[in-house]
C-alpha positions as CSV (number, residue, x, y, z in Angstrom):
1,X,0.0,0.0,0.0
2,X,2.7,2.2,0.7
3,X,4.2,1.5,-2.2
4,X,1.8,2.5,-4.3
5,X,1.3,5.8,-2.6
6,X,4.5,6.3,-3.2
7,X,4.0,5.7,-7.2
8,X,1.1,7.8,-7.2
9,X,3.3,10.8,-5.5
10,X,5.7,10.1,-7.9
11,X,3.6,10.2,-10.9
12,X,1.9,13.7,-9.8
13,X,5.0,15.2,-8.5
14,X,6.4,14.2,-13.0
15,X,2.5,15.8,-13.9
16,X,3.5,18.8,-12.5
17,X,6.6,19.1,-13.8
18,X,5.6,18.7,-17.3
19,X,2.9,21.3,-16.9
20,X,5.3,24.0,-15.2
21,X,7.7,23.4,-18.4
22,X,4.9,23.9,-20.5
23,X,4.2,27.1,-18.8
24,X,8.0,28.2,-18.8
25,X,8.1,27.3,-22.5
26,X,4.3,29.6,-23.4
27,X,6.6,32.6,-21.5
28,X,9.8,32.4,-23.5
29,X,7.4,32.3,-26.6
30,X,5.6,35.8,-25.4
31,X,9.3,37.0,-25.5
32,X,9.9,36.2,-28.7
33,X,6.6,37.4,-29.7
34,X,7.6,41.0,-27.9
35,X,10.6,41.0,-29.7
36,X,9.8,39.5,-33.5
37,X,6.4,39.8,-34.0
38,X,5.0,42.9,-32.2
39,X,8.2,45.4,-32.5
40,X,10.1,44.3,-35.3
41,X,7.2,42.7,-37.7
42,X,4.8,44.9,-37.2
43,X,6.5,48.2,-37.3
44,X,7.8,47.2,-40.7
45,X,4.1,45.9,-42.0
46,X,2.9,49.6,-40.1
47,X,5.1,51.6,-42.2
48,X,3.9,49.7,-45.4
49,X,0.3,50.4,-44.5
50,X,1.3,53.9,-44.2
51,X,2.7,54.4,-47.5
52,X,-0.2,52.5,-49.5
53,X,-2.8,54.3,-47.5
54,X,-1.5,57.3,-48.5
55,X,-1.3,56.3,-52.2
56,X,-5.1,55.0,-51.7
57,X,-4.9,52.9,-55.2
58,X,-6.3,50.1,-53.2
59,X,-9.6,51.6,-52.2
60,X,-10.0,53.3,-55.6
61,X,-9.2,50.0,-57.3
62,X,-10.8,47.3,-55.7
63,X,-14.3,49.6,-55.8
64,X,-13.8,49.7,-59.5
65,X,-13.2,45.6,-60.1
66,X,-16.5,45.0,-57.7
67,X,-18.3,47.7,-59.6
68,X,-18.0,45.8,-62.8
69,X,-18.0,42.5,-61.7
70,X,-21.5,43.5,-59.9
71,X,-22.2,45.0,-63.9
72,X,-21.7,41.8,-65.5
73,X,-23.9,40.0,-63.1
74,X,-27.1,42.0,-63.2
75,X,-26.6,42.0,-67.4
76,X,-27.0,38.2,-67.0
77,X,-23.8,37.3,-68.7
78,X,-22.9,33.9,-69.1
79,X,-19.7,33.9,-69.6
80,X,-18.6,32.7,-65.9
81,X,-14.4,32.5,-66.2
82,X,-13.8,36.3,-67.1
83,X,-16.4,36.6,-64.2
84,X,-14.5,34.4,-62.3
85,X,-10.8,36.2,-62.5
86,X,-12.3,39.9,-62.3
87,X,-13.8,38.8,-59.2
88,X,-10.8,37.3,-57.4
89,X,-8.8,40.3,-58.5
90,X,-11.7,42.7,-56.8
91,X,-11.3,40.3,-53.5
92,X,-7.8,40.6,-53.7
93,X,-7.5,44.1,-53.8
94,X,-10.0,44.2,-50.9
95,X,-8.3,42.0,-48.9
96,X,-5.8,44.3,-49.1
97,X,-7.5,47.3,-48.5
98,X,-9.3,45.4,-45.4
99,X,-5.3,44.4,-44.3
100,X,-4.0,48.1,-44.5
101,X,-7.3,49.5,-42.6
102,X,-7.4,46.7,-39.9
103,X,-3.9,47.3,-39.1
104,X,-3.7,51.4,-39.4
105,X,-7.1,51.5,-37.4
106,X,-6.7,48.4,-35.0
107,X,-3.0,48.4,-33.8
108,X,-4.2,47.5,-30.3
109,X,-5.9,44.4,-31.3
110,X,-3.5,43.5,-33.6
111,X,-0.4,43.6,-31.4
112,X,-3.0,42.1,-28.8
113,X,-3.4,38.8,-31.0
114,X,-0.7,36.5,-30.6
115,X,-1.3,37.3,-26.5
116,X,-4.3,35.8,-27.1
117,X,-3.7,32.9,-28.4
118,X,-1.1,32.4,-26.0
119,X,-3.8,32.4,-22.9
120,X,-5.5,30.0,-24.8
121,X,-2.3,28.1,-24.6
122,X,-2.2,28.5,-20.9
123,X,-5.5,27.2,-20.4
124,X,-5.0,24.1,-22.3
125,X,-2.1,23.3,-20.7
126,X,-4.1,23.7,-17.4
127,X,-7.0,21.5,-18.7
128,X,-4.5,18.8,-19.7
129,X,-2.6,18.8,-15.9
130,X,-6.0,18.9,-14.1
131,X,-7.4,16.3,-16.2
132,X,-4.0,13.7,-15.8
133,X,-3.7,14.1,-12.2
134,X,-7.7,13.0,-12.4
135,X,-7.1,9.9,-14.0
136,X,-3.6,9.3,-12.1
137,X,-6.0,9.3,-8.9
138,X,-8.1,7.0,-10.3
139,X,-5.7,4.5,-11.8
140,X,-3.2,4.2,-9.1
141,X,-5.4,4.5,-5.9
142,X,-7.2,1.4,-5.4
143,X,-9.6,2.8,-3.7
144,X,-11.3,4.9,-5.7
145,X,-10.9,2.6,-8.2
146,X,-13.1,0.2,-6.4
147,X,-15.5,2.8,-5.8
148,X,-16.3,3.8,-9.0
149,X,-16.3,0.1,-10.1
150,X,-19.1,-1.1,-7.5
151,X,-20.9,2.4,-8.1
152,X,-24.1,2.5,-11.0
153,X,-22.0,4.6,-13.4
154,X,-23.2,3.1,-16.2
155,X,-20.2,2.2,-19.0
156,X,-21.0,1.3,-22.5
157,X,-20.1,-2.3,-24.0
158,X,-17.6,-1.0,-26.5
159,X,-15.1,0.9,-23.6
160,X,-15.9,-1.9,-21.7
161,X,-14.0,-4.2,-24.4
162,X,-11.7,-1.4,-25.0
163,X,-10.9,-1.5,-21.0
164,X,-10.9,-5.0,-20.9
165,X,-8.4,-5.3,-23.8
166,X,-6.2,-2.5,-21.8
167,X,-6.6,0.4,-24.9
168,X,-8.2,2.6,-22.6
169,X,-7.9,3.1,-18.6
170,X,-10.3,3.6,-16.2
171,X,-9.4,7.2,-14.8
172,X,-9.8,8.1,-19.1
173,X,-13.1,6.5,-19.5
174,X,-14.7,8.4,-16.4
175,X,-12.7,11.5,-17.3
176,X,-14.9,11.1,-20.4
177,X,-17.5,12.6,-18.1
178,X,-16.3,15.8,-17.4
179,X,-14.9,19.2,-19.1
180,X,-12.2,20.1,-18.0
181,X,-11.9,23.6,-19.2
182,X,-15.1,24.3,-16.8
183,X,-14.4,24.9,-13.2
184,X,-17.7,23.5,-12.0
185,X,-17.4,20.4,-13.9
186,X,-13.8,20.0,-12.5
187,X,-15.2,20.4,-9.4
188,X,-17.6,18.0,-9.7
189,X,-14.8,15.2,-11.7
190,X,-12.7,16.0,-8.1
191,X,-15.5,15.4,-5.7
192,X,-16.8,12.7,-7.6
193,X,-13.3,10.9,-6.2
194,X,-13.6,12.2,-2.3
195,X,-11.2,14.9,-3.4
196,X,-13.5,18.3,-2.1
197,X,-11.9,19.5,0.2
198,X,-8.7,19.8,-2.2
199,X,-10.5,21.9,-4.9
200,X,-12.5,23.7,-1.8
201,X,-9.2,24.6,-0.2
202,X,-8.0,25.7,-4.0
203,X,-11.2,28.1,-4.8
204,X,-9.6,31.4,-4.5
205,X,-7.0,30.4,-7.2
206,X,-9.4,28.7,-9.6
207,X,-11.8,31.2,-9.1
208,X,-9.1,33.4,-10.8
209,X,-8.3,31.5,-13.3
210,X,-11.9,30.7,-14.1
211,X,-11.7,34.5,-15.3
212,X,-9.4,33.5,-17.9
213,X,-11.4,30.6,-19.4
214,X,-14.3,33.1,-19.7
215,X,-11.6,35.3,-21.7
216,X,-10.8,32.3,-23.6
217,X,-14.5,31.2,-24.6
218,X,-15.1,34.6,-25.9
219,X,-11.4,34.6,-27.7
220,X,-12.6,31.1,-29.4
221,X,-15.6,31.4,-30.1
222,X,-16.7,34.6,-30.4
223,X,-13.6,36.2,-32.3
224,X,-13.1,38.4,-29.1
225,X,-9.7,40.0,-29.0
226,X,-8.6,41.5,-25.3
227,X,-6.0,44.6,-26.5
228,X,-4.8,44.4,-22.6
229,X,-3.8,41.0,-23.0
230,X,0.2,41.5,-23.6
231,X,3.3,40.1,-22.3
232,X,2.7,41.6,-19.0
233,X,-0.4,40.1,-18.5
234,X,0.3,36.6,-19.1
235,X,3.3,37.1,-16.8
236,X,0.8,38.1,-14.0
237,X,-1.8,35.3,-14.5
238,X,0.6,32.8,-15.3
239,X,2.1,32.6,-11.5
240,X,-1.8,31.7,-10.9
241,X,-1.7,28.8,-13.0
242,X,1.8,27.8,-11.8
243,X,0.8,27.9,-8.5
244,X,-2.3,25.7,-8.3
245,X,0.4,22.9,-10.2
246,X,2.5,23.3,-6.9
247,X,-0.8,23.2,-4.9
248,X,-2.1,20.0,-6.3
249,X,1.4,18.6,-6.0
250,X,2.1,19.2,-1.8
251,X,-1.4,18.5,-1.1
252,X,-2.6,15.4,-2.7
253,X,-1.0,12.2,-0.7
C-alpha cells in the first residue's frame, strides 16, 4: 500500500513538472513574440500600411473591379471564367485594402493577437494537468478505483471491451464525463473521487483562473480579441496557473 502511494506521489510530482515546463516554455514564446512579432514585424508591415494608405490605389481599385464585376452580373452574362478572374482580382485588392485598414485603425488588437492565443495556450495546458492528475487518482489509488467500479455509473459495451483489452484506462473513460476547461465540472470530476476538500481549499486560485477561461471562450468562439492581454499580463496570470500545479502537487497524498 505504501508503495503504491508512493507511485502515485511520484507520478503527480512528474504531472506537474511537465505542466510547469509547458508554462515556462508559453513565457519564452511571449518574448519572442515581444521581440519578432510585435516590435520588429509589425513596425515594418505599419510603415507599409502607411505608404499605401497614403497612395489610396487600393480603395480606388478594388471599388472599380467590384463595380464591374456586380455589372456583368445584373446584365445576365454567361460567360462565368472572365467573371471568375475579375472577381478574385476585386477580392484581392480588398483584402488588401481590409489588411491596410485593420492594421492602421486596430493596432491595439492587432499587437494584442498572438497574446491571445497564448492564454489560450495557458488554459489548455491547465486543462490537460488537471485532467491527468484525475485519472492518475483514479488508476493508481485502489480505492477509488473500487469505488467507482461497484458504483451505478453506467459504461458502455464498446469501452468496456476497450478497457478489458487495456486500450483505454479507467481514470480516461470516467474522465470522459467531465470538461475540463469548466471549473464547476472540475469540481464535480474531483469530488466525484472524495477529493473536495482539495478543490475547496484551492477556490480562491481557480476562481481566478476561471476568469481567464471566460476570456478564452469569448477569444474562441466569439472572435473576441482583449488589447490588454500582452506580455505583462500573461506574466501576471501565469504565477496563478503555476501555483495551483505546486498546490495539487504538496497537497494530494
Amino acid at each position: 500500500m505504501i508503495k503504491e502511494k508512493e507511485k502515485i506521489k511520484k507520478d503527480i510530482i512528474s504531472t506537474t513538472m511537465n505542466y510547469l515546463s509547458n508554462l515556462t516554455k508559453i513565457f519564452y514564446v511571449g518574448l519572442l513574440l515581444e521581440k519578432i512579432i510585435v516590435k520588429d514585424i509589425f513596425k515594418k508591415i505599419k510603415e507599409d500600411a502607411k505608404k499605401e494608405w497614403k497612395k489610396d490605389k487600393f480603395n480606388t481599385e478594388s471599388n472599380k473591379a467590384s463595380m464591374e464585376v456586380w455589372k456583368e452580373m445584373s446584365s445576365g452574362k454567361k460567360e462565368l471564367e472572365p467573371l471568375k478572374k475579375k472577381l478574385i482580382s476585386a477580392s484581392k485588392k480588398g483584402y488588401l485594402l481590409f489588411k491596410y485598414s485593420i492594421l492602421w485603425n486596430k493596432e491595439k488588437e492587432v499587437k494584442a493577437f498572438p497574446y491571445n492565443l497564448l492564454l489560450i495556450s495557458l488554459i489548455s495546458s491547465f486543462e490537460v494537468f488537471v485532467k491527468d492528475i484525475f485519472i492518475i487518482l483514479i488508476n493508481r489509488d485502489e480505492e477509488i478505483k473500487n469505488k467507482i467500479l461497484n458504483s451505478k455509473k453506467k459504461i458502455s459495451f464498446e469501452i468496456l471491451k476497450r478497457y478489458n483489452q487495456k486500450e483505454i484506462s479507467l481514470g480516461e473513460i470516467i474522465a470522459e464525463n467531465y470538461n475540463f476547461q469548466n471549473i464547476n465540472s472540475i469540481k464535480d470530476a474531483y469530488t466525484f473521487i472524495g477529493q473536495e476538500k482539495l478543490i475547496q481549499d484551492a477556490k480562491p486560485i481557480l476562481d481566478k483562473i476561471n476568469k481567464e477561461i471566460i476570456k478564452r471562450h469569448k477569444i474562441m468562439h466569439e472572435s473576441q480579441i482583449y488589447p490588454k492581454i500582452n506580455q505583462k499580463y500573461l506574466d501576471k496570470i501565469q504565477n496563478e496557473f503555476a501555483s495551483i500545479g505546486i498546490y495539487f502537487s504538496n497537497h494530494l497524498k
